[in-house]
DOROKE-613445 format. One line per 10 residues: number of its first residue (from 1); their letters; for each residue y, z, x negated of N, C-alpha, C, O, CB. Coordinates in steps of 0.02 Angstrom, whole numbers, plus 50000, padded with zeros to 5 digits. Each point is the difference from the previous one (the first is absolute). Glycine has a CB too. Layout:
BEGIN
NUM	A	Y,Z,X,Y,Z,X,Y,Z,X,Y,Z,X,Y,Z,X; ...
***
This chain:
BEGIN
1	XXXXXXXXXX	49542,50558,49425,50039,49951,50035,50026,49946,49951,49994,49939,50010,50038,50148,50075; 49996,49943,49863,50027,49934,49952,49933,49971,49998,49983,49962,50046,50121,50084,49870; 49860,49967,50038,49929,49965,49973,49964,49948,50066,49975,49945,49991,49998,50181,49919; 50030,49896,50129,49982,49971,50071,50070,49923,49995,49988,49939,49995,49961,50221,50094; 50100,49866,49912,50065,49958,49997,50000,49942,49979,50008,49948,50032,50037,50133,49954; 49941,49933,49927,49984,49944,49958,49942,49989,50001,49998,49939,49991,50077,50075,49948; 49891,49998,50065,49934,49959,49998,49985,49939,50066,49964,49950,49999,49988,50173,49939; 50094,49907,50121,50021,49951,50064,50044,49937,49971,49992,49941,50014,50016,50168,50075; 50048,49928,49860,50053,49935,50008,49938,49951,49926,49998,49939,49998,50187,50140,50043; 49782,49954,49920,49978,49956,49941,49949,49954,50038,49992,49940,49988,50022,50150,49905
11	XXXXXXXXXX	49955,49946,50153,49905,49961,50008,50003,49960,50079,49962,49954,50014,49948,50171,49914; 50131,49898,50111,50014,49994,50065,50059,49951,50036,49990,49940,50010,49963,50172,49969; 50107,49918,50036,50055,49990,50001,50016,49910,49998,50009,49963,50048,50000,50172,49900; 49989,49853,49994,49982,49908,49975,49952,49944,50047,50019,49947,50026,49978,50112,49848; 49946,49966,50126,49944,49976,50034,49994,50009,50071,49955,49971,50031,49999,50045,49871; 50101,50033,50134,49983,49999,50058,50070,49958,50038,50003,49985,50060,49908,50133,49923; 50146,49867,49961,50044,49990,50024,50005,49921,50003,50036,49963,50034,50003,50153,49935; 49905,49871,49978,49971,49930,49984,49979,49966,50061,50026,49956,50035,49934,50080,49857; 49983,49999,50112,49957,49996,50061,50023,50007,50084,50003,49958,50045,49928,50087,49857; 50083,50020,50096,50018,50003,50082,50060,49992,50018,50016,49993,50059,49910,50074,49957
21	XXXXXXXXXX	50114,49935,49938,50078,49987,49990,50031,50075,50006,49967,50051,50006,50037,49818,50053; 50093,50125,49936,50043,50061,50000,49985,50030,50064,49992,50059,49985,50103,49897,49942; 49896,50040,50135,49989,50019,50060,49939,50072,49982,50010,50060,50007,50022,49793,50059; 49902,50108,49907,49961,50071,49994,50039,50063,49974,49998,50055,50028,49904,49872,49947; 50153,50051,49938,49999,50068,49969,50053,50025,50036,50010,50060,49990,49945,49922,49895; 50096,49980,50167,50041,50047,50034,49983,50024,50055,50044,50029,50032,50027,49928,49924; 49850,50039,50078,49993,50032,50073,49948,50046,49986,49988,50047,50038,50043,49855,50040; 49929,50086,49855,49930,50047,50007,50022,50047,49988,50003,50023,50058,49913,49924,49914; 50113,50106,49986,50043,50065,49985,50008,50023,50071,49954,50030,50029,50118,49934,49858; 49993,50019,50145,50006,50017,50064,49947,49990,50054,50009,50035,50050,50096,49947,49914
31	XXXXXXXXXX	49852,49985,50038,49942,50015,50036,49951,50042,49986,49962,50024,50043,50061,49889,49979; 49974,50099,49906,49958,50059,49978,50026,50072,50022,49968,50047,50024,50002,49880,49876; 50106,50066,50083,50043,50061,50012,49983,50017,50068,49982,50057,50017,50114,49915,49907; 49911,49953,50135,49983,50035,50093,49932,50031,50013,49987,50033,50050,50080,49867,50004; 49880,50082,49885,49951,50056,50029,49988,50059,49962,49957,50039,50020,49989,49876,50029; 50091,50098,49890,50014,50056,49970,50029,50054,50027,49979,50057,49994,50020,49877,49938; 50070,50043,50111,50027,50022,50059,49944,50040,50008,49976,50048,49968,50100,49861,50081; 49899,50043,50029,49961,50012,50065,49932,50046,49944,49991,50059,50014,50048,49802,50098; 49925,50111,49837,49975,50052,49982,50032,50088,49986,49964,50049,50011,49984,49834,49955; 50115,50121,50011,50017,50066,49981,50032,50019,50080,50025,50055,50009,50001,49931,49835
41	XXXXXXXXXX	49972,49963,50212,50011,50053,50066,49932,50021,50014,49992,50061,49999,50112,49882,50061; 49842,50020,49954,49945,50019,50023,49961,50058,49928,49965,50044,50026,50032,49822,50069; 50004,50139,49845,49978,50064,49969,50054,50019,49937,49988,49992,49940,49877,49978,50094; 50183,50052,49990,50046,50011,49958,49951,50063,49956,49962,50044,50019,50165,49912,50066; 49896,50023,49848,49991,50046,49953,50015,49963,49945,50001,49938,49994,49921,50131,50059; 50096,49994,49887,50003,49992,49938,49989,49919,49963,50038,49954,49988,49925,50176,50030; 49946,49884,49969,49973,49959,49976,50022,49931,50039,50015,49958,49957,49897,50131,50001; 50094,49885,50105,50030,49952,50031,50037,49961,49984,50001,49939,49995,49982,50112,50055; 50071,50019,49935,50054,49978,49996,50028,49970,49922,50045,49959,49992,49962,50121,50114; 49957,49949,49848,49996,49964,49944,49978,49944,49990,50032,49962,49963,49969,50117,50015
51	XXXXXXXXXX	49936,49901,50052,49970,49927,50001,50048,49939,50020,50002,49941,49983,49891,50118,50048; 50149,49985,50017,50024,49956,50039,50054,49989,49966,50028,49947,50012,49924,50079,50087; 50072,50008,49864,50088,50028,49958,49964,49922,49913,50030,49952,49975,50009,50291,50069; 49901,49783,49943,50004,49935,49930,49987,49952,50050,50044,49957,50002,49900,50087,49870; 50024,49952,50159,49972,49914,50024,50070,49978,50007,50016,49950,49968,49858,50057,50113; 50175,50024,49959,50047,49966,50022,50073,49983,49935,50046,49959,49994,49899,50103,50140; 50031,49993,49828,50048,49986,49930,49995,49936,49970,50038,49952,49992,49949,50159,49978; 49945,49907,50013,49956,49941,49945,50016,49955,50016,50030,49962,49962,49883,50071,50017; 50073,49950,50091,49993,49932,50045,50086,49957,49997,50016,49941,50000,49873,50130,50101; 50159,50009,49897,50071,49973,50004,50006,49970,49932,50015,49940,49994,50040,50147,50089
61	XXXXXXXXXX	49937,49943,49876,50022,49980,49910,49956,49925,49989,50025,49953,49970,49979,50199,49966; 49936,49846,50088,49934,49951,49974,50029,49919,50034,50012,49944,49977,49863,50170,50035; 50128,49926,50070,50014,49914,50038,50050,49990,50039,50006,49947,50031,49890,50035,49979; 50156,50077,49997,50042,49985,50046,50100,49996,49956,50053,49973,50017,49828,50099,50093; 50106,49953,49853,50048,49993,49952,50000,49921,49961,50040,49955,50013,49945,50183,49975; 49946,49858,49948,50003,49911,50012,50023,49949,50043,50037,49954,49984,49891,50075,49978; 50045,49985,50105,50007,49958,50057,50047,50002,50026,50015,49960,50044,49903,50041,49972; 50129,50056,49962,50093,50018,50037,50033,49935,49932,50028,49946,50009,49987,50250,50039; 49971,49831,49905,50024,49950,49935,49993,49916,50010,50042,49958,49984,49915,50145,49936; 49956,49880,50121,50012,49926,50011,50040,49973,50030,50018,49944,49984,49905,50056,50007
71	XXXXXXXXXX	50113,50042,50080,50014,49979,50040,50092,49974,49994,50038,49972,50039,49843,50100,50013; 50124,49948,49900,50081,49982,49964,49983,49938,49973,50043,49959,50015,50009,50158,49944; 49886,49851,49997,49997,49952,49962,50026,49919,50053,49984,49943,49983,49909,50145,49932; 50132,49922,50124,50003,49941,50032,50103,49988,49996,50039,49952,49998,49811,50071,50097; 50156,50049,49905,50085,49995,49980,50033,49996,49975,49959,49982,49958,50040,50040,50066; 50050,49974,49949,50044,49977,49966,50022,50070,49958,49993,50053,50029,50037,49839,50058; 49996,50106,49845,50028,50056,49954,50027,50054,50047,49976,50056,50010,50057,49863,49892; 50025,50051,50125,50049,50030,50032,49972,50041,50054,49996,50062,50001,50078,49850,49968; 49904,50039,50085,49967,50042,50050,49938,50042,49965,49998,50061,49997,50038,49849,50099; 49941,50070,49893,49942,50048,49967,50023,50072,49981,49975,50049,50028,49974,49845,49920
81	XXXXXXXXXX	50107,50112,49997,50036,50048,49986,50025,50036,50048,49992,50060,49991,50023,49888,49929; 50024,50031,50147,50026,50018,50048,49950,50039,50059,50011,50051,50033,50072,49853,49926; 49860,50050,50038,49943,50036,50046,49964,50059,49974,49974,50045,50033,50007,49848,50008; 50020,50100,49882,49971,50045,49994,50053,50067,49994,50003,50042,50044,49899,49875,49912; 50139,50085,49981,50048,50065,50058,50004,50011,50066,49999,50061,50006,50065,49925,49929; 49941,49987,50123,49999,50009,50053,49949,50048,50017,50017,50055,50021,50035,49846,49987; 49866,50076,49983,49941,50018,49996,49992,50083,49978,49985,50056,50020,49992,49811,49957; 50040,50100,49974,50005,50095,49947,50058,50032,49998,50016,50026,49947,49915,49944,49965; 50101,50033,50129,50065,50066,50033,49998,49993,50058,49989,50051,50032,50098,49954,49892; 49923,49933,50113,49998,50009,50080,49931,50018,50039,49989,50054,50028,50104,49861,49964
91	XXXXXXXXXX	49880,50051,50006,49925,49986,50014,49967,50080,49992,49998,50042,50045,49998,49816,49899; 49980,50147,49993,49953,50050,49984,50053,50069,49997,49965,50051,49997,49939,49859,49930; 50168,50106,50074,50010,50052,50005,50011,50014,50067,49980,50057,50014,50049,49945,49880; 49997,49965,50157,50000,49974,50052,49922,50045,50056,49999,50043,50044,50075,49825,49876; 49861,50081,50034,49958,50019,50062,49995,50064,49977,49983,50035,50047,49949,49863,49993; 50079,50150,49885,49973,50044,49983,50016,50054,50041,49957,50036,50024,50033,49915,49879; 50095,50059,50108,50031,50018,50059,49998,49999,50063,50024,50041,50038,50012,49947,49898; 49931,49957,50079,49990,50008,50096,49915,50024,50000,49968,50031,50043,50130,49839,50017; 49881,50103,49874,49902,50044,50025,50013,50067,50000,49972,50033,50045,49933,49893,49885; 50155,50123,50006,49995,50062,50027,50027,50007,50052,49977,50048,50031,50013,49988,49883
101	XXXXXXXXXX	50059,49930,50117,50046,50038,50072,49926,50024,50042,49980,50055,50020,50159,49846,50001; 49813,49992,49985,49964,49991,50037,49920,50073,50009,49968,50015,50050,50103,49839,49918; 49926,50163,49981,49944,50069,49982,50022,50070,50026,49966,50046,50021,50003,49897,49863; 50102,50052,50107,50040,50061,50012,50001,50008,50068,49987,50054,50027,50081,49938,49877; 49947,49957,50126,50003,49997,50081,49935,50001,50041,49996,50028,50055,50103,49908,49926; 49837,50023,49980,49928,50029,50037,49991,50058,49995,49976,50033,50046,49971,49885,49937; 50075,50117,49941,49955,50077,50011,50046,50035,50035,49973,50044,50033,49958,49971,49859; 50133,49982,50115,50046,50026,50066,49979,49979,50054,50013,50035,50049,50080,49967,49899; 49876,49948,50061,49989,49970,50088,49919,50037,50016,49987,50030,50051,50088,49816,49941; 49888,50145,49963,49933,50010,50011,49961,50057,49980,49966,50031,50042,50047,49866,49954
111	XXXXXXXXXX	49989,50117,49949,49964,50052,49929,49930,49989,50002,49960,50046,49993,50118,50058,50011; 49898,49818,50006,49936,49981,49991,50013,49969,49950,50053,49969,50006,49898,50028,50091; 50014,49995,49833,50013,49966,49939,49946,49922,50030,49998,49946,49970,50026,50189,49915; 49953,49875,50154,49940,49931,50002,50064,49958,50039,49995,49939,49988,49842,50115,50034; 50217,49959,50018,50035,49966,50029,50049,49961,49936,50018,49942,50004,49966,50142,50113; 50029,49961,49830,50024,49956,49968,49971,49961,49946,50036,49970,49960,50036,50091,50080; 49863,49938,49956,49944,49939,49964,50005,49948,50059,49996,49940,49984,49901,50142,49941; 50111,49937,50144,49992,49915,50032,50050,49996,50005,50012,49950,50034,49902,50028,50027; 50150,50058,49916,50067,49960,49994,50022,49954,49938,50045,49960,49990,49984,50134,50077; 49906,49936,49889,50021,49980,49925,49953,49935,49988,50006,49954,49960,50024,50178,49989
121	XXXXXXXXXX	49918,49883,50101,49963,49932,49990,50018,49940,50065,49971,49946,49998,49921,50134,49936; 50150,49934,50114,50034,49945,50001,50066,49984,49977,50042,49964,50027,49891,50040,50045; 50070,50024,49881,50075,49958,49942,49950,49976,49954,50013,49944,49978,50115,50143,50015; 49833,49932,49991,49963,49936,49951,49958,49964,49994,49970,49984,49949,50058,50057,50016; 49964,49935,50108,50000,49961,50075,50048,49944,50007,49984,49941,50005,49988,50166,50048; 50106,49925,49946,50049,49953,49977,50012,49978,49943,50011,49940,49993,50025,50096,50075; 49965,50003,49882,49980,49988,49919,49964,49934,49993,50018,49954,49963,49965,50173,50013; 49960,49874,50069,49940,49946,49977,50035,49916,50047,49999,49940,49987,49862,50182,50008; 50156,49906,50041,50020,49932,50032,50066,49982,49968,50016,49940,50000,49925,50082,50114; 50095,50019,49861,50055,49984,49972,49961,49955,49935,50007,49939,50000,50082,50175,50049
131	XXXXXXXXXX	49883,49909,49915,49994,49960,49947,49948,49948,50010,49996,49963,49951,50043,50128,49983; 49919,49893,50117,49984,49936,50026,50068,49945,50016,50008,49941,49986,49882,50131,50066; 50140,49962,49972,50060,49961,50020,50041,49973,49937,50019,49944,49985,49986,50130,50123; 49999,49964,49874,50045,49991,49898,49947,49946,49986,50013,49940,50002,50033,50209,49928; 49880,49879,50051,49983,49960,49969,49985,49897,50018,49990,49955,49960,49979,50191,50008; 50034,49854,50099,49994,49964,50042,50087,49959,49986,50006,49940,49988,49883,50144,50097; 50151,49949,49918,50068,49954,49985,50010,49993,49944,50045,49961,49988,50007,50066,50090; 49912,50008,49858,50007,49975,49919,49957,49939,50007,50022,49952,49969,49989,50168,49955; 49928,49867,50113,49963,49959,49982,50049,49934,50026,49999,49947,49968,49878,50132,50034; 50174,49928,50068,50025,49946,50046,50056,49969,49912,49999,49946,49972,50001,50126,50216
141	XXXXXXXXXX	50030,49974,49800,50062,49989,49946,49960,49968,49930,50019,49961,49957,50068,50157,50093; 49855,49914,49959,49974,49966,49939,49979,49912,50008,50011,49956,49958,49941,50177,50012; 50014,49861,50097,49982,49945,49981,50078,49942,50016,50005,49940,49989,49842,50104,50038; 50182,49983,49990,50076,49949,50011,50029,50003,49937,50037,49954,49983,49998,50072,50139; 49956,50018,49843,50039,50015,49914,49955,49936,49991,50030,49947,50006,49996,50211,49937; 49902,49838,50042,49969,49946,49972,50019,49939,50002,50016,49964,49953,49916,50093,50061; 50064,49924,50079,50032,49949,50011,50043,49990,49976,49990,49954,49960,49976,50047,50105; 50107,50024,49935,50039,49989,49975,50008,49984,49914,50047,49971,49973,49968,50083,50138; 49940,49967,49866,50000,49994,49923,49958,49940,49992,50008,49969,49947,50002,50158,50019; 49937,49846,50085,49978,49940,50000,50060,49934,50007,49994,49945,49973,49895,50125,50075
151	XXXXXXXX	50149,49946,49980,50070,49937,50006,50033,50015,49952,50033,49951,49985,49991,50032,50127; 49991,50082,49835,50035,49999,49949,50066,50024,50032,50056,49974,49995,49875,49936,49936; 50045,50157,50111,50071,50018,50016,50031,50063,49959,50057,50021,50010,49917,49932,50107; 49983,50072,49837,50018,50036,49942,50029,50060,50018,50023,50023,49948,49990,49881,49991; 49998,50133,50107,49995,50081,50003,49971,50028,50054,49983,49971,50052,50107,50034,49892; 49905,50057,50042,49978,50065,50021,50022,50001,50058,50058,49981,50005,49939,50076,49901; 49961,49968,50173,50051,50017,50050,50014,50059,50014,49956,50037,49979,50019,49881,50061; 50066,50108,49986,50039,50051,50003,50062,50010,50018,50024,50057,49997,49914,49949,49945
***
């Protein structure tokens, strides 16, 4: 998984973010993840579930972490600082806590494990549109930062 990681963020990562813009490296992960899902409901096993466990690591460390990092570059010190604490205590301890309530309560409701791969692959379902959406309003803030730096209005918004 590391080696997979870096070799994404050295050879990859750059060139695609060049090219297809921040939108790809924050939706392909989570779209890979929704049929990793739906793959480990339809043949859950082992081996599956490992394929599915690096692709989705790699993919997090390689393009979706970079692409969490661009998406501050349009803000200001302050906010930047502020969003990102927010991000990393609210946010991520946050969902880490409601995905277990959310697992705990399918295998209490159900005791089909495939029920909770199509529960897990539509959260990263929302995952993916969420970060279309992010990446889609860094691009709106970015090009008004420009503008604005084209009249010489000299800061960061935020």
């Amino acid at each position: 998984m590391q080696t997979l990681s870096v070799l994404g963020q050295v050879f990859i990562t750059g060139r695609v973010a060049r090219r297809l813009g921040l939108g790809v490296l924050l939706v392909a992960v989570p779209l890979v993840t929704v049929g990793g899902f739906l793959w480990l409901a339809l043949a859950p096993g082992f081996a599956v579930l490992a394929v599915v466990m690096v692709l989705r690591r790699a993919g997090e460390y390689a393009f979706v972490r970079p692409g969490r990092e661009m998406l501050y570059s349009v803000l200001s010190p302050s906010a930047k600082y502020q969003a990102k604490q927010f991000n990393d205590t609210v946010v991520y301890r946050g969902a880490d806590a409601v995905s277990a309530w959310l697992k705990t309560a399918l295998d209490t409701l159900t005791q089909q494990p495939a029920v909770a791969m199509i529960g897990g692959a539509a959260c990263a379902l929302l995952w993916a549109v969420n970060g279309g959406w992010l990446a889609r309003r860094q691009r709106a803030l970015a090009s008004k930062l420009n503008r604005c730096s084209q009249i010489s209005c000299g800061r960061r918004l935020g």
